[in-house]
C-alpha positions in Angstrom: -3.3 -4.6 22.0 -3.8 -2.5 18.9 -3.2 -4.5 15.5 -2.9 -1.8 13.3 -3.4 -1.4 9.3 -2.2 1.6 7.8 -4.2 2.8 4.0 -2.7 4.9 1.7 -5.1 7.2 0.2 -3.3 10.5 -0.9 -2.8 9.7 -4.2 -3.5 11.8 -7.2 -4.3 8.9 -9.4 -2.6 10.7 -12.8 -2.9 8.0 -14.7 -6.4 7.0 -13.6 -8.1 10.5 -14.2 -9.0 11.3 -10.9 -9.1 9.8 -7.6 -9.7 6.4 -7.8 -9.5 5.5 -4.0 -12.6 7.0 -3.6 -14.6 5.7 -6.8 -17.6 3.7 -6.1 -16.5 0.3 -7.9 -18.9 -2.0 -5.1 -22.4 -3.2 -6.2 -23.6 -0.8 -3.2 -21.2 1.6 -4.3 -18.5 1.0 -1.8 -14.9 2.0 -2.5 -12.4 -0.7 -3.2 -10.7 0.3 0.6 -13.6 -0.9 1.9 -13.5 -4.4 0.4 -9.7 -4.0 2.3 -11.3 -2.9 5.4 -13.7 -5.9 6.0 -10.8 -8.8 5.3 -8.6 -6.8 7.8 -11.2 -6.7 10.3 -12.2 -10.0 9.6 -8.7 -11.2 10.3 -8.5 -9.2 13.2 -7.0 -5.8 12.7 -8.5 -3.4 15.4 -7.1 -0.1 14.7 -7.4 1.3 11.2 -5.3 4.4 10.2 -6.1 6.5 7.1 -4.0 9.0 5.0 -5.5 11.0 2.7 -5.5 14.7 0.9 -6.0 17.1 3.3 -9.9 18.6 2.0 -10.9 14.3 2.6 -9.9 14.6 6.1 -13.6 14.9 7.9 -15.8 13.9 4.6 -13.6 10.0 5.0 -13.6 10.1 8.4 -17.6 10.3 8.7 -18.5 8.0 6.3 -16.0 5.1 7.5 -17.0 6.1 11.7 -20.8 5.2 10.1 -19.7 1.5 8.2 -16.8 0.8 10.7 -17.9 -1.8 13.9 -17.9 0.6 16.8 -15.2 -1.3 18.3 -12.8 -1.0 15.2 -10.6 2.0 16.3 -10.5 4.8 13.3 -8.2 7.5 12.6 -7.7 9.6 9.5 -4.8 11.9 8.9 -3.7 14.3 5.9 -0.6 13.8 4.3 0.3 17.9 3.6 3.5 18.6 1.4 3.9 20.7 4.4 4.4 17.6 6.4 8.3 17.8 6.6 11.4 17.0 9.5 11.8 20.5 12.0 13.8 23.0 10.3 13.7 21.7 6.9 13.1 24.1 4.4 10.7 23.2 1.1 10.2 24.5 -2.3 6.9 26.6 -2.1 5.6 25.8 -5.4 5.8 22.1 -4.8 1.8 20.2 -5.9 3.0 16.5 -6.0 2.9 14.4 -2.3 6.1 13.4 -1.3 5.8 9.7 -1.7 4.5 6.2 0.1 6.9 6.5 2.8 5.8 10.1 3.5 2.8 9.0 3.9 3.9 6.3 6.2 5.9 8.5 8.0 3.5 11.3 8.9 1.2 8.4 11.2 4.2 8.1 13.2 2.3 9.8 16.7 -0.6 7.5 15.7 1.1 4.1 15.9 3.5 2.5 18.6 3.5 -0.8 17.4 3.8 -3.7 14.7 1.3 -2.2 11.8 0.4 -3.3 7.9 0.7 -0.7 5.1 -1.5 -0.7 1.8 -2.9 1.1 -1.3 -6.5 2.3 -1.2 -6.5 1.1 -4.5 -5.6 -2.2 -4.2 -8.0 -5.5 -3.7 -5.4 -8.0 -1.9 -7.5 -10.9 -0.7 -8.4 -12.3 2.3 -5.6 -14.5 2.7 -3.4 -11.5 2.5 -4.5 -9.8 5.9 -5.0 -13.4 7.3 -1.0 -14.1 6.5 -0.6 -10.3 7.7 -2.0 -10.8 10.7 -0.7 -14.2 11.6 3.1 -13.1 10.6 2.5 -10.0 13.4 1.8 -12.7 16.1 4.3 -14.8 14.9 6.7 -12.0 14.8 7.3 -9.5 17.9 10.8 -8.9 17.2 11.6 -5.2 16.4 14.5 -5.9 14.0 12.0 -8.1 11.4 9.7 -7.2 9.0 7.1 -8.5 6.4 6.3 -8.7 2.6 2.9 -9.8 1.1 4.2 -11.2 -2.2 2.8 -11.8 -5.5 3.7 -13.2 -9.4 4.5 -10.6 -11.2 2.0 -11.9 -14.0 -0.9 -11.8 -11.7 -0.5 -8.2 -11.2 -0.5 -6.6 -14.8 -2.4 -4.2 -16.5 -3.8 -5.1 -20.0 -4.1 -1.1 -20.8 -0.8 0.2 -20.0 2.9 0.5 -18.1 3.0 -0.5 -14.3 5.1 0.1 -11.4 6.4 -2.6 -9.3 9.1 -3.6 -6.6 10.2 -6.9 -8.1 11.9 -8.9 -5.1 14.7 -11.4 -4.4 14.4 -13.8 -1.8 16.9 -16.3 -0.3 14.1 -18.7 0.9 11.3 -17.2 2.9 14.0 -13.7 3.6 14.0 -11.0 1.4 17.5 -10.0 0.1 16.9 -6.8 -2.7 13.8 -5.0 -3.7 14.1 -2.9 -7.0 11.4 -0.6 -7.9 10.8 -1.1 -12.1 8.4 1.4 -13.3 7.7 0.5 -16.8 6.5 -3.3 -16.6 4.0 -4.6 -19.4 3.3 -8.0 -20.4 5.2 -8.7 -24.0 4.5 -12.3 -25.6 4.6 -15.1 -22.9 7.0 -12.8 -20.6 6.9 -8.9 -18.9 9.8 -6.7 -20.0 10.3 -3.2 -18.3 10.6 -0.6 -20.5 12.7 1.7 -19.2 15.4 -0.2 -18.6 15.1 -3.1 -20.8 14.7 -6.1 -18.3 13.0 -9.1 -18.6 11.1 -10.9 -16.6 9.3 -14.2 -16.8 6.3 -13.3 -14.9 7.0 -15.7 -11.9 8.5 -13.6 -10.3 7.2 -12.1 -6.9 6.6 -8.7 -6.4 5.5 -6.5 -3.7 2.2 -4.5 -4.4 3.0 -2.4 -1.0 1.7 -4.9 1.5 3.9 -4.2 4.2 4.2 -5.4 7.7 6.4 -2.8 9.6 7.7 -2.3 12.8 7.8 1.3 14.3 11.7 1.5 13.7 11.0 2.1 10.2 9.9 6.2 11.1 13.2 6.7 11.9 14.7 5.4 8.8 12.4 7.2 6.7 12.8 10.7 8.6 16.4 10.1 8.1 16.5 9.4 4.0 14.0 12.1 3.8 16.3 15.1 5.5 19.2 13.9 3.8 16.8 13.6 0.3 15.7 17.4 1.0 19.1 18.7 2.0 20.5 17.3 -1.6 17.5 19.1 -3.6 14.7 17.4 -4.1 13.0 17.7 -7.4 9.2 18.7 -8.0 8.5 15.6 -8.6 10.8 13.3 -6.6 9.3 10.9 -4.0 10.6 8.8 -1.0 9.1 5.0 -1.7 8.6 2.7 0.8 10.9 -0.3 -0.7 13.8 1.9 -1.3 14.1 2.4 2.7 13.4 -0.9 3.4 16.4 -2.1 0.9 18.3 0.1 2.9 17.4 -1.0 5.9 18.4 -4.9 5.0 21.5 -4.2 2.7 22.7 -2.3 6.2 21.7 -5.2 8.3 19.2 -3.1 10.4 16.5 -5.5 9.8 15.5 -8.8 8.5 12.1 -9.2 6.0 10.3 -12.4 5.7 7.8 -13.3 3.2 4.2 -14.4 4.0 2.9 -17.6 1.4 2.5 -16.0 -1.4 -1.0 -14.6 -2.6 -2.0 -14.3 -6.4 -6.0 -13.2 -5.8 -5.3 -9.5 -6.9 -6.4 -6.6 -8.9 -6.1 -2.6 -9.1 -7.5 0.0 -10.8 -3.9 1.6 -12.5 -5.7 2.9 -15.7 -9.6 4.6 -16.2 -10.1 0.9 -18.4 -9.6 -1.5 -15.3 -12.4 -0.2 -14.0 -14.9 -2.2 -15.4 -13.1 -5.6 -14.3 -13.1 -4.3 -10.8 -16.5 -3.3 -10.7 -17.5 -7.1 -12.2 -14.8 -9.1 -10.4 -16.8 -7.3 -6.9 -19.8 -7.6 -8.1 -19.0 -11.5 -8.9 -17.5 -12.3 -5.3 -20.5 -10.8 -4.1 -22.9 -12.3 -5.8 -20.9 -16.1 -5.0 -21.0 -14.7 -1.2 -17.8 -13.5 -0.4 -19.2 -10.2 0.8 -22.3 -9.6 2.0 -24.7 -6.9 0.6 -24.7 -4.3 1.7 -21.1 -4.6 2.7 -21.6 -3.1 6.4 -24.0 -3.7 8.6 -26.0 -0.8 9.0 
């Protein structure tokens, strides 16, 4: 049976400067993805699905088909602002992608079963697709889903505002998700800008390390009609926690947490780029990867 992970990698990275899934941050030039790709493989993920911007399409698809083991299935779709529910109507002049759960939602004819969601421009850890893929065996039912979590300090910028879905759980089961979007470290705490809350960094987040069941489509199609039908701004978006929230506060589904995992980084701003580059090259080097990361 397929054990599916599903990227992200349609992005516009505005606060990066340009596309940062596909900068070459690996000491043989690999994309951070990649780095993702070999500890899902590793840990037993068979069936890799990729969305990207539409003109990345073939140009991803070759150069992952020629790294990938041959029996790893690969498929890479475009998320397209055109990409909406039959009969919906959508402003013309729209340029920003609908959102994370868009781009969950337009893989639905690709997957039938229990799949992981992540960034492109995240570096999780191995542990994290080996408590993925562990909690999908351990957890068939259709009505439960997972979180990868991880402290809220561990997953800060030092050059700038962050985004992040701090969580509440009531032991291992997740009760409420809220999406802050202006989270900066501020003495020995984090405190969210926009809205003045503060946090003492313990707290766990999600970083969009998902697992979902294929229920979830549904959910999403549904939120995103009724999001349209109300007027949707330019730059409004459809975000994976918000449907899952809405899923558990209607009792639809249940989501557990996987032990938690602090051994990440991303590249939010153009500055965190040189920490990725030496924290890869270092793992590397101590032989965490091999070099050259695929075989060829």
């Amino acid at each position: 049976m397929d054990k599916t992970l599903l990227i992200m990698a349609a992005g516009n990275g505005s606060r990066y400067g340009s596309l940062k899934q596909f900068d070459e941050l690996g000491p043989e030039n690999e994309y951070l993805l990649e780095f993702s790709l070999y500890d899902a493989i590793d840990s037993g993920f068979n069936h890799i699905v990729m969305v990207t911007k539409e003109n990345y399409v073939d140009e991803l698809n070759s150069y992952l088909r020629k790294r990938l083991p041959e029996d790893v299935k690969l498929d890479v779709i475009a998320q397209r602002i055109s990409d909406v529910p039959e009969g919906i109507e959508i402003n013309k002049d729209r340029k920003k992608p609908w959102g994370t759960a868009h781009a969950v939602w337009v893989t639905k004819d690709l997957i039938s079963n229990s799949f992981a969601v992540i960034n492109a421009d995240d570096f999780y850890g191995r542990d994290a697709f080996k408590y993925a893929s562990e909690f999908m065996d351990e957890h068939p039912e259709k009505d439960v889903m997972g979180v990868v979590p991880y402290k809220l300090d561990k997953t800060l910028s030092d050059y700038g505002t962050v985004s992040r879905g701090v969580c509440v759980f009531e032991g291992d089961e997740l009760v409420k998700i809220h999406e802050y979007k202006e989270l900066e470290r501020k003495n020995s705490g984090v405190i969210d800008h926009e809205t003045g809350d503060t946090f003492t960094g313990e707290e766990r987040v999600s970083m969009n390390f998902w697992v979902c069941k294929p229920k979830i489509f549904g959910e999403i199609e549904k939120q995103f009609i009724d999001n349209l039908k109300e007027g949707f701004g330019n730059k409004q978006e459809i975000y994976i926690p918000i449907v899952i929230q809405d899923l558990v506060k209607a009792g639809e589904i249940k989501v557990n947490a996987t032990p938690t995992v602090s051994s990440w980084f991303g590249v939010t701003y153009a500055q965190d780029k040189s920490n990725a580059v030496g924290t890869l090259k270092e793992l590397t080097e101590n032989k965490e990867y091999p070099s050259p990361l695929w075989k060829s």
